[in-house]
N, C-alpha and C positions, 0 to 999 in steps of 0.2 A: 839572536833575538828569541822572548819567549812571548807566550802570552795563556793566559788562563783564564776558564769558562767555567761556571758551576753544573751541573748536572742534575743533582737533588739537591734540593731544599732541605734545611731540618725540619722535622715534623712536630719538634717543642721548642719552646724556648729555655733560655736561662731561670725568666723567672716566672711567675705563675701571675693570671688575675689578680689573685688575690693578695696578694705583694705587693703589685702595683699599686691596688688602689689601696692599701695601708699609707704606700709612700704618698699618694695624691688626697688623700685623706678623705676618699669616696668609702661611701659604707658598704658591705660585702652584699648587702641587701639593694642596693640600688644599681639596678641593670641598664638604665638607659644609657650609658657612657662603654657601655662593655664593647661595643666593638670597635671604637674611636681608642681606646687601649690599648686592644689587641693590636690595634696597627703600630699605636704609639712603639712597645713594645718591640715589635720586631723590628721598627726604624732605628730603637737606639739600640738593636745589639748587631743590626747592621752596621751600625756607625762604631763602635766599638772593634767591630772585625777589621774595617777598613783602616781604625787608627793604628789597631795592635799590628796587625796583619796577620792576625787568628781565627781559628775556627773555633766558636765557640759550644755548637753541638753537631753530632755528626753528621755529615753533608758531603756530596761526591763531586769531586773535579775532573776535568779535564786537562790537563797540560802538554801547552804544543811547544814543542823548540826546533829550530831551526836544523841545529847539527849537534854532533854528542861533545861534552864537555872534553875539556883540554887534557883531564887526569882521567881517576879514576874513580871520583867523588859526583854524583847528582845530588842536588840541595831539593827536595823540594819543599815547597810555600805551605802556607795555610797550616802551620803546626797547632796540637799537635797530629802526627800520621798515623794514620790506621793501614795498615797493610793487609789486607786477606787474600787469598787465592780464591775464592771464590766473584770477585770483585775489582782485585787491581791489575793492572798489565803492563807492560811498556810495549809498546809495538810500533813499526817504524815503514815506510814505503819509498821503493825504490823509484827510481827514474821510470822504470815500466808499468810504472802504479802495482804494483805488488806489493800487497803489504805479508807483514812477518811479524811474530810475537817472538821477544826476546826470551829466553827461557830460564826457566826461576834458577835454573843450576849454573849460570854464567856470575850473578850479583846476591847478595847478601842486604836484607833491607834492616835499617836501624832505625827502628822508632825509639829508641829511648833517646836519643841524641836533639835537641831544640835547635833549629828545624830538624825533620827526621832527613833522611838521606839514602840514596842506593849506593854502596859499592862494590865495584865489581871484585870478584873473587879471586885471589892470587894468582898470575900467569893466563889472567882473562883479559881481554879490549873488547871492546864498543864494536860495533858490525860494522865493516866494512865497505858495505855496498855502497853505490852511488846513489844518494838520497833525492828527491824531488825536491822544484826547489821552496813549495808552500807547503809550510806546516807540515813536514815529514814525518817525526816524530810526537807520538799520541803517550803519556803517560796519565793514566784513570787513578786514582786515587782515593782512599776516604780518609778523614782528618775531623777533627774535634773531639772534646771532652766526653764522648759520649753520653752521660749523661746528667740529666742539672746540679746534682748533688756534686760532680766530678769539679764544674766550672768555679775558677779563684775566686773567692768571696768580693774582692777587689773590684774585680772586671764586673760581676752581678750587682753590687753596689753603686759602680758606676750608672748600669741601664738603668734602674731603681732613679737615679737623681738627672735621668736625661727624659725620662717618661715625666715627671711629678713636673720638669722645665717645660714641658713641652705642652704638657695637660694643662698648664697654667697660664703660659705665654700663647694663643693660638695664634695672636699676629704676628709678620714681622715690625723687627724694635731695631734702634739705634743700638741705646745702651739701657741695661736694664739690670733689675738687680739679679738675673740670671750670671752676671757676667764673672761675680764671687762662685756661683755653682761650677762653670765652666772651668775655671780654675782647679776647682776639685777633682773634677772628672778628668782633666789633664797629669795630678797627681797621682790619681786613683791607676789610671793606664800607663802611663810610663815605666813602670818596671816591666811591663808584662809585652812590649814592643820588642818585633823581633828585627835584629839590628845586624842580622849578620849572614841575613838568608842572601845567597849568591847562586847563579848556575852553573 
């Protein structure tokens, strides 16, 4: 079993104010709406993460799993991965509550790979010890596009048309002529869904 927690928040979005309200067709000059935006905004590229199962600016996780994988391959989530030594770890605790960081010279991290991945280095295995039996294993991570310009025009298109539904629709509806937009944004994300992340 796995499970994953965020740690930081992105501190920008995909798209700016001022994008938004092009697409909602508020004028750049009219402020009263600006922080009912801002939220809109970060709602739809939450909801974008959660469809894709991406990161879409940089943000830091936590990831707990149970016990080390069966090979020699760790998948992890939320691509794409940023790796830094200043930042990432894997670290792991025993039955005696000791904990231990695995060391950068046992694994090989591949971020270029969708999801990115740890593996371990020729004639290396996974640690031994007898692990506890909650949440043992801590791997910290940062992942997304780093910055706006980086993010698929597709995926930013998408929040663009989930803000302008959202800015317009404020109640809930049965059916409504949102329901052509959603289709969009279903096509819009679909390629970009990752369909193959495993532990």
């Amino acid at each position: 079993m796995w499970k994953a927690t965020i740690v930081t928040e992105p501190i920008e979005e995909p798209i700016n104010e001022r994008e938004a309200k092009e697409q909602c067709r508020v004028e750049t000059g009219d402020t009263e709406e600006d922080e009912f935006i801002k939220t809109l905004i970060t709602t739809a590229r939450m909801y974008v993460e959660q469809v894709t199962g991406r990161a879409l600016l940089k943000q830091t996780w936590d990831m707990y799993l149970d016990e080390w994988p069966e090979g020699d391959i760790l998948q992890v989530p939320k691509p794409p991965l940023i790796w830094t030594v200043a930042n990432s770890s894997i670290k792991y605790t025993n039955s005696s509550d000791v904990e231990a960081t695995l060391a950068i010279t046992e694994y090989d991290v591949d971020t270029d790979s969708d999801p990115g991945q740890i593996v371990l280095k020729y004639g290396k295995s996974w640690p031994s010890a007898t692990l506890r039996p909650m949440n043992p294993i801590n791997l910290r991570f940062d992942c997304g596009y780093v910055e706006p310009p980086n993010v698929p025009s597709g995926l930013k298109h998408a929040i663009r048309l989930l803000v302008a539904d959202m800015f317009e629709m404020r109640e809930t509806k049965v059916i409504g002529a949102s329901v052509a937009v959603l289709d969009t944004i279903d096509m819009l994300l679909y390629p970009h869904r990752v369909w193959n992340w495993r532990v």
